[in-house]
C-alpha positions as CSV (number, residue, x, y, z in Angstrom):
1,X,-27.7,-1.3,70.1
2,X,-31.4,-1.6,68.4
3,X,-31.3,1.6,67.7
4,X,-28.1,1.3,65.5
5,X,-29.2,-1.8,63.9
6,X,-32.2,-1.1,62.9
7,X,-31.2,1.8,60.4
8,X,-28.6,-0.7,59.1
9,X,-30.7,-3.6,58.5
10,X,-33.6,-0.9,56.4
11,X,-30.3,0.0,54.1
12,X,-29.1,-3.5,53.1
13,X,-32.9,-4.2,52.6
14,X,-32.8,-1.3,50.2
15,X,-29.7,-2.2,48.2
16,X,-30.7,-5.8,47.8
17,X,-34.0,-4.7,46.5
18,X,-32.3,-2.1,43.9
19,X,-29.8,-5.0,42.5
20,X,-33.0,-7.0,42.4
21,X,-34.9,-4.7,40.0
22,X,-31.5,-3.8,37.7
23,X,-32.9,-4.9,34.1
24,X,-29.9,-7.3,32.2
25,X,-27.8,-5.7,29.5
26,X,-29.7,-5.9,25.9
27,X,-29.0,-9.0,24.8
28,X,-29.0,-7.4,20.7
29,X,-26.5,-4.3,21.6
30,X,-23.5,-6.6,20.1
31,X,-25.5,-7.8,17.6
32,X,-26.3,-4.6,16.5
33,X,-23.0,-3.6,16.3
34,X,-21.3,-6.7,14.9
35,X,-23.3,-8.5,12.7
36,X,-26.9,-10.0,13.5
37,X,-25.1,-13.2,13.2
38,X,-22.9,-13.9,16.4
39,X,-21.8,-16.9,15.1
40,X,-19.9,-15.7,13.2
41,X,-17.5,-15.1,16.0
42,X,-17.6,-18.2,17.6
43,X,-13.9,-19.5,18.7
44,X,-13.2,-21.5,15.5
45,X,-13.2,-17.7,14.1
46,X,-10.9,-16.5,16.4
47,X,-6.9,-16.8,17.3
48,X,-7.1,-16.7,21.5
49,X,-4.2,-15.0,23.4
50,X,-3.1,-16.6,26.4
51,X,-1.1,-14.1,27.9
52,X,-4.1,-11.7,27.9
53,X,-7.0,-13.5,26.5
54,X,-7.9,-10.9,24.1
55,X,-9.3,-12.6,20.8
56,X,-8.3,-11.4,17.6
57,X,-10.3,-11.8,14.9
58,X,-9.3,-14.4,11.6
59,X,-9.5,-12.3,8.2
60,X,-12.9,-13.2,6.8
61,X,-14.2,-14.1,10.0
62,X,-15.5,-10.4,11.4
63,X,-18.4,-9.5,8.8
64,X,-19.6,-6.1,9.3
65,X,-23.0,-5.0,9.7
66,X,-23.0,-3.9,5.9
67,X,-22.9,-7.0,3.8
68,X,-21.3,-3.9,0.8
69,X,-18.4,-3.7,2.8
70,X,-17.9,-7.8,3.4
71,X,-16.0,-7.6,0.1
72,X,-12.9,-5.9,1.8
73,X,-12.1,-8.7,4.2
74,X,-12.6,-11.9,1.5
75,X,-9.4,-13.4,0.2
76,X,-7.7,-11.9,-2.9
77,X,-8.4,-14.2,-6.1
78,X,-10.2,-14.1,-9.1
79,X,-11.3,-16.7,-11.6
80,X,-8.0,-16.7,-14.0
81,X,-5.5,-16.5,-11.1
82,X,-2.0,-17.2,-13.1
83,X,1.3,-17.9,-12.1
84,X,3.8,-14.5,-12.8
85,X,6.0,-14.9,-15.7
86,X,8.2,-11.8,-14.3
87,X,10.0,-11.5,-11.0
88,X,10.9,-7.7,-11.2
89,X,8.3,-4.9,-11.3
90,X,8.3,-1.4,-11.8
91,X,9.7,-1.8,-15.1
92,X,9.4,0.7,-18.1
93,X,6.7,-0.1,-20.4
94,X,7.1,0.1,-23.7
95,X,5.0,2.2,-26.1
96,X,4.0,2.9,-29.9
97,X,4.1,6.1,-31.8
98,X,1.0,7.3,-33.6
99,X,0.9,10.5,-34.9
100,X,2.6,11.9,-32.4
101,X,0.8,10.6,-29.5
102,X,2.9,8.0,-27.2
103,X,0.3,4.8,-27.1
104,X,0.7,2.7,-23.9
105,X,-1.2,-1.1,-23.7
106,X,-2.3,-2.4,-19.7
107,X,-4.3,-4.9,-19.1
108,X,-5.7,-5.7,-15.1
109,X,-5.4,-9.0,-14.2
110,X,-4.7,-11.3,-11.6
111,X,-1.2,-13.7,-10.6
112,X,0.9,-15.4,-8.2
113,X,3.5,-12.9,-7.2
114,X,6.6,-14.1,-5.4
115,X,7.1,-11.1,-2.6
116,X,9.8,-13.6,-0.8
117,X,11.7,-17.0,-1.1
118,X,8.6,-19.8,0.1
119,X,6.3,-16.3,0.1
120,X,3.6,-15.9,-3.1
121,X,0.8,-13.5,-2.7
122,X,-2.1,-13.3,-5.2
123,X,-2.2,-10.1,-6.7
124,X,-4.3,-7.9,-9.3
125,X,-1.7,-6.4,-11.1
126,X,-1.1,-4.0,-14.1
127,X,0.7,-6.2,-17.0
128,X,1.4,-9.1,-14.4
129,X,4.0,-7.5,-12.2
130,X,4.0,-5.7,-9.3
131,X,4.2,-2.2,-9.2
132,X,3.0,-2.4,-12.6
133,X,5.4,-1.7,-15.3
134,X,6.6,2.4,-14.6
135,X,5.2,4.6,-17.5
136,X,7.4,7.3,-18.2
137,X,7.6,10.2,-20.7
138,X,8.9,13.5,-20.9
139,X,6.6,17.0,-20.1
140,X,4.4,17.6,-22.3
141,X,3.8,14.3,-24.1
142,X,0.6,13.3,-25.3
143,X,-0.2,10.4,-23.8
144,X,-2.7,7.6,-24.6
145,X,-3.3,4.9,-22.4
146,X,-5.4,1.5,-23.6
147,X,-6.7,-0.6,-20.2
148,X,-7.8,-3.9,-20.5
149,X,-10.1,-5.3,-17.5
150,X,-9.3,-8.8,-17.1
151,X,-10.0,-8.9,-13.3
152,X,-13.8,-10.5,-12.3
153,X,-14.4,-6.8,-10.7
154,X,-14.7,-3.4,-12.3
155,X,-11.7,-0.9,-12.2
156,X,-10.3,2.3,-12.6
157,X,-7.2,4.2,-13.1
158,X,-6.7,7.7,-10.8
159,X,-3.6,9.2,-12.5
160,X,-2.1,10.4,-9.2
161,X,-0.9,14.0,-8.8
162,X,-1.1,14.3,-12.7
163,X,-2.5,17.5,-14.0
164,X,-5.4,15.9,-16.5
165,X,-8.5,16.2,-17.7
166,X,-11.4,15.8,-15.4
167,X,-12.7,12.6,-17.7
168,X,-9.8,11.2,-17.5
169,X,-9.6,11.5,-13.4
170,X,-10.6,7.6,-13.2
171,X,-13.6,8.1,-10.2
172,X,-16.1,5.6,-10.8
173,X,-19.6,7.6,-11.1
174,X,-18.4,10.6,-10.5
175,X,-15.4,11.0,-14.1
176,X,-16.3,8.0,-15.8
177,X,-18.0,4.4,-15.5
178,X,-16.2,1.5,-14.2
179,X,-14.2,-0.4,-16.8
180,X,-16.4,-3.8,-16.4
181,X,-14.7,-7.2,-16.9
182,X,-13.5,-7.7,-20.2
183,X,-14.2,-3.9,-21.4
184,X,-11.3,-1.7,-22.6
185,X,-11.2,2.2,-21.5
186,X,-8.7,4.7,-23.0
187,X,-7.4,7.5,-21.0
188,X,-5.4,10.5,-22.9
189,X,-4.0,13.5,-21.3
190,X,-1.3,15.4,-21.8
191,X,2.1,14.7,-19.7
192,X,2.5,17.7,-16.9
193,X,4.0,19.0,-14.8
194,X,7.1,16.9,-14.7
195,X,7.7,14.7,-11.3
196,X,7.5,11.8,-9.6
197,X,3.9,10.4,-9.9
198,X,2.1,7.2,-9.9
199,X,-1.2,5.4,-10.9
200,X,-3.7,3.2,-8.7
201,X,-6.5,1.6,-8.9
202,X,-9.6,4.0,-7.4
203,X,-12.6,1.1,-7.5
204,X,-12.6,-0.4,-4.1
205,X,-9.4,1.2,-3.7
206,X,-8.8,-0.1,0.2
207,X,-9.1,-3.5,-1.9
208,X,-7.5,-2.8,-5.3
209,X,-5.0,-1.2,-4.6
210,X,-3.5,-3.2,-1.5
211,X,-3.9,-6.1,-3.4
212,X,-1.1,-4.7,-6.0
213,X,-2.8,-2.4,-9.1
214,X,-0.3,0.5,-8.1
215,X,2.6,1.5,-10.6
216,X,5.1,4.5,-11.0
217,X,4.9,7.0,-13.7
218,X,7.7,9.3,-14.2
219,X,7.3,12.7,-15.9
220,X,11.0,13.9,-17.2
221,X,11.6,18.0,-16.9
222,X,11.2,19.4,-21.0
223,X,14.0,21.1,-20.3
224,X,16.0,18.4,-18.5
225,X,18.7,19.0,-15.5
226,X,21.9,17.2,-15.1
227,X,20.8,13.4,-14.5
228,X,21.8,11.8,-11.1
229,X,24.2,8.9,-11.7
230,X,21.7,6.5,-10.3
231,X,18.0,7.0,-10.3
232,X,15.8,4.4,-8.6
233,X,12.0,4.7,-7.8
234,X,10.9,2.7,-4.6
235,X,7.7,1.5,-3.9
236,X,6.6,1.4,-0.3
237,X,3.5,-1.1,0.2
238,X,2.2,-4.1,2.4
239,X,0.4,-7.4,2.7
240,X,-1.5,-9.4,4.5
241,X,-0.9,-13.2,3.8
242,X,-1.8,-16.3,6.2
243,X,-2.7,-20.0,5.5
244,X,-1.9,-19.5,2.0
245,X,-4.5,-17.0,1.5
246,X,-3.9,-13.0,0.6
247,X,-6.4,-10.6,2.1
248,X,-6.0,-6.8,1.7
249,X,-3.9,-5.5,4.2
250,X,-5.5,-2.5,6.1
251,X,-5.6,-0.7,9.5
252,X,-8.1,-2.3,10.8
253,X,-8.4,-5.3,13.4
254,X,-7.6,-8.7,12.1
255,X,-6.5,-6.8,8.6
256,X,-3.1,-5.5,9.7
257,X,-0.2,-6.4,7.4
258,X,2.3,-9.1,8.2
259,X,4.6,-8.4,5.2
260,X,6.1,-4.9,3.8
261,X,7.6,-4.6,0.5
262,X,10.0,-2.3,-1.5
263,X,8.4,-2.7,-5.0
264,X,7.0,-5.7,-4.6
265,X,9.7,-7.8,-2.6
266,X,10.3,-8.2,0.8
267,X,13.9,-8.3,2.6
268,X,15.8,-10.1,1.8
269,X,14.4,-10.2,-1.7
270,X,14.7,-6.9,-2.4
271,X,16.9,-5.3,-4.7
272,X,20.5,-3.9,-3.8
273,X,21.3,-0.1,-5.0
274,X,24.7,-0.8,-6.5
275,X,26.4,3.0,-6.6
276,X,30.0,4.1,-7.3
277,X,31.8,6.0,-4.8
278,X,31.4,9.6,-5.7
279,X,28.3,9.3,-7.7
280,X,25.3,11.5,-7.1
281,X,21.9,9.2,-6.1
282,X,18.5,9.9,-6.4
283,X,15.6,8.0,-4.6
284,X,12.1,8.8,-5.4
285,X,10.0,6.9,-2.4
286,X,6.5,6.7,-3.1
287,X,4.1,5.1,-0.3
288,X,1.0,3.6,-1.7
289,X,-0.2,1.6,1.0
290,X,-2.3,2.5,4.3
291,X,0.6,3.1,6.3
292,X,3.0,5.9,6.8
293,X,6.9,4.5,6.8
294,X,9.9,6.5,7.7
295,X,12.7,6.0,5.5
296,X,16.0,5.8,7.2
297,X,19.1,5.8,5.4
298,X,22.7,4.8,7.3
299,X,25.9,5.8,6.3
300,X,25.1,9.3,4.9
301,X,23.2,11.9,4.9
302,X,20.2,13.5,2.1
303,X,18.5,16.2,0.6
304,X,15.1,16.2,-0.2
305,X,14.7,17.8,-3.8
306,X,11.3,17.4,-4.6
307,X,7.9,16.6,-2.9
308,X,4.5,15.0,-4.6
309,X,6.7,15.9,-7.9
310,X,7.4,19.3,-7.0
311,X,10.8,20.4,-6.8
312,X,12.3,21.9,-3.3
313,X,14.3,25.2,-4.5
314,X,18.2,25.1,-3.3
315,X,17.2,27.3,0.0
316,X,14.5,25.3,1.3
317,X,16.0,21.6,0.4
318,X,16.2,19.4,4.1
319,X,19.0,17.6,4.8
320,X,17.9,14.4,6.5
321,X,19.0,11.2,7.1
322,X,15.2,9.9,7.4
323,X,12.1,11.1,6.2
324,X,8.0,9.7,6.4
325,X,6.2,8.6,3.6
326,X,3.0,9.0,4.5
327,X,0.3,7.1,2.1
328,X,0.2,9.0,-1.6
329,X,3.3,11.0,-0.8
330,X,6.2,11.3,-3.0
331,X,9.6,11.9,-1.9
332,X,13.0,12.6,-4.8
333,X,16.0,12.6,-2.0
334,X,19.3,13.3,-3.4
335,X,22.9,12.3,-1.5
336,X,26.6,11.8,-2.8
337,X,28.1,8.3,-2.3
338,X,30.9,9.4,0.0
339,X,31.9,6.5,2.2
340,X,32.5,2.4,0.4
341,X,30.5,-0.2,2.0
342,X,27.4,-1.6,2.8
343,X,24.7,0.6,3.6
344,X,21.0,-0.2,5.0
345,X,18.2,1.5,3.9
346,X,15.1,0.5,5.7
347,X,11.9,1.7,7.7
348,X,12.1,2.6,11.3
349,X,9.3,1.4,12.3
350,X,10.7,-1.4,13.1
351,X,8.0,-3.7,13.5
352,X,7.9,-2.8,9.2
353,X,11.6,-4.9,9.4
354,X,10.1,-8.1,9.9
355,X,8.5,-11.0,8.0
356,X,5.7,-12.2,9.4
357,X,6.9,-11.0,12.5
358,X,10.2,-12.4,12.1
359,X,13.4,-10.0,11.6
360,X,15.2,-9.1,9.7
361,X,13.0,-8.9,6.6
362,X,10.1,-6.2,4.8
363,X,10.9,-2.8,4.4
364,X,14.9,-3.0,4.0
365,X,17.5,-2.8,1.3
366,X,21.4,-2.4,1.0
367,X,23.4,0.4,-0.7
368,X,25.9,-0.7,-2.5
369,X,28.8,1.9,-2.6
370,X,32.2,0.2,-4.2
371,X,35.6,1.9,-5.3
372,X,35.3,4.1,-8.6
């Protein structure tokens, strides 16, 4: 018996001895990591799940270790914060002739914007609407664009997928300076090729432009095609907005959108597509958020015409009934009112159908389609 004991006994003596002599984690690895300030974290912070007690973080509350990149989870405001005086964005702006040269006017600056009934965000926008009022012109236009910076921030414009002039590419330090508060910077370029396009915000973009400076611009063919009957440019964007506060929404943790808008509203404060039977449609989805949506159309199926403002030829055109729009993509999809009724259009991510986690809402509309 000793001699079976004996060997047992020396190896628990050894294993207690090792667990003895383990050094403790670092106590400064999730300092490190997170922030040198822990309290930061500390359960007021934090929203606590009982079903798995997994804490996820408040916006504002997780600071990163690089106080530069604090700015992208503070609240959305400014210092001249106004209340909208439009409801409907994406509208065509209206310009002035001089010598030839079509003169647009935008000025940056901040409002309340109604994405839903009871539902205001705060928003930078372009001209106080969001999208900012659409810009559109026919190929080969010269264009001239005058930006006023009302915002407390710098900006930029990045004329997106538009073929101009490196100047007028709107990086900040790399094209041109920042347009500082109160300064006014003119972009000119000439209008090509024609498409579906838009223009953004590229200072603190993951900021700027999720909090609403985003706006379409249309370049007509110079040698124009037979016009659809109806012609409608869709917006596809999100938002983060809790406790009466707007934060930019983002993929990250604690930033993650809890509203999704179609150009600026949210089901069931969208708008409705009202179409004739018979009549040829064309949607131009553009995604300018930080999430990819697939658009789902019922009733009927499409063709997709054109990509990033390029058009499909005949041969290669998709028929599809739903299509992902991934962030900066552009979509022109075509389809022939054949059947009366009401008809969803909407994202299938489905989760992107709800309000604040509540169906049905966000990324939805109806299709109209009466009798001639």
């Amino acid at each position: 018996m000793r001699t079976f004991l004996l060997p047992a006994l020396l190896s628990l003596v050894l294993i207690l001895s090792a667990c003895s002599t383990q050094s403790p984690a670092p106590t400064g690895v999730v300092g490190d990591q997170m922030g040198s300030d822990n309290s930061q974290m500390g359960s007021g912070d934090m929203d606590l799940s009982e079903s798995s007690g997994a804490a996820t973080p408040t916006p504002g509350s997780m600071m990163p270790a690089n106080p530069e990149a604090a700015h992208m989870m503070e609240p959305i405001g400014g210092s001249n914060v106004q209340e909208a005086t439009e409801t409907k964005g994406g509208q065509p702006l209206a310009f002035r002739e001089e010598n030839g040269v079509k003169v647009f006017e935008l000025t940056a600056k901040a409002v309340r914007w109604p994405i839903l009934e009871g539902v205001t965000a705060t928003a930078w926008t372009y001209n106080g609407t969001v999208p900012g009022p659409m810009i559109r012109v026919a190929e080969g236009d010269q264009v001239r664009i005058l930006v006023k910076n009302e915002l407390d921030e710098p900006t930029t414009i990045h004329w997106h997928g538009v073929g101009v002039p490196n100047a007028m590419d709107g990086v900040p330090g790399v094209t041109q300076d920042p347009i500082q508060p109160g300064e006014t910077f003119t972009y000119e370029f000439i209008a090509r090729p024609a498409g579906t396009f838009m223009y953004h915000s590229h200072f603190a973009g993951d900021v700027q432009v999720s909090a609403g400076l985003y706006a379409p611009l249309i370049i007509d063919p110079k040698e124009p095609a037979p016009a659809p009957d109806v012609d409608v440019t869709l917006m596809l964007s999100e938002w983060l907005v809790r406790d009466g506060y707007t934060y930019a929404a983002m993929p990250m943790g604690g930033m993650e959108p809890n509203y999704f808008t179609i150009n600026g509203k949210a089901f069931p404060a969208t708008e409705t597509i009202n179409v004739k039977q018979g009549q040829r449609v064309r949607l131009r989805f553009i995604a300018i958020g930080q999430f990819i949506h697939p658009m789902h159309l019922h009733g009927v199926p499409f063709k997709i015409v054109a990509t990033d403002g390029h058009p499909v030829p005949e041969a290669a055109q998709l028929t599809k009934d739903t299509v992902s729009v991934a962030p900066g993509e552009r979509y022109d999809v075509e389809f022939i009112a054949t059947e009366t009724g009401q008809w969803m259009l909407h994202c299938h991510i489905l989760h992107h159908t709800t309000n604040d986690n509540v169906e049905p809402g966000g990324l939805m509309l109806m299709v109209n389609v009466t009798e001639p």
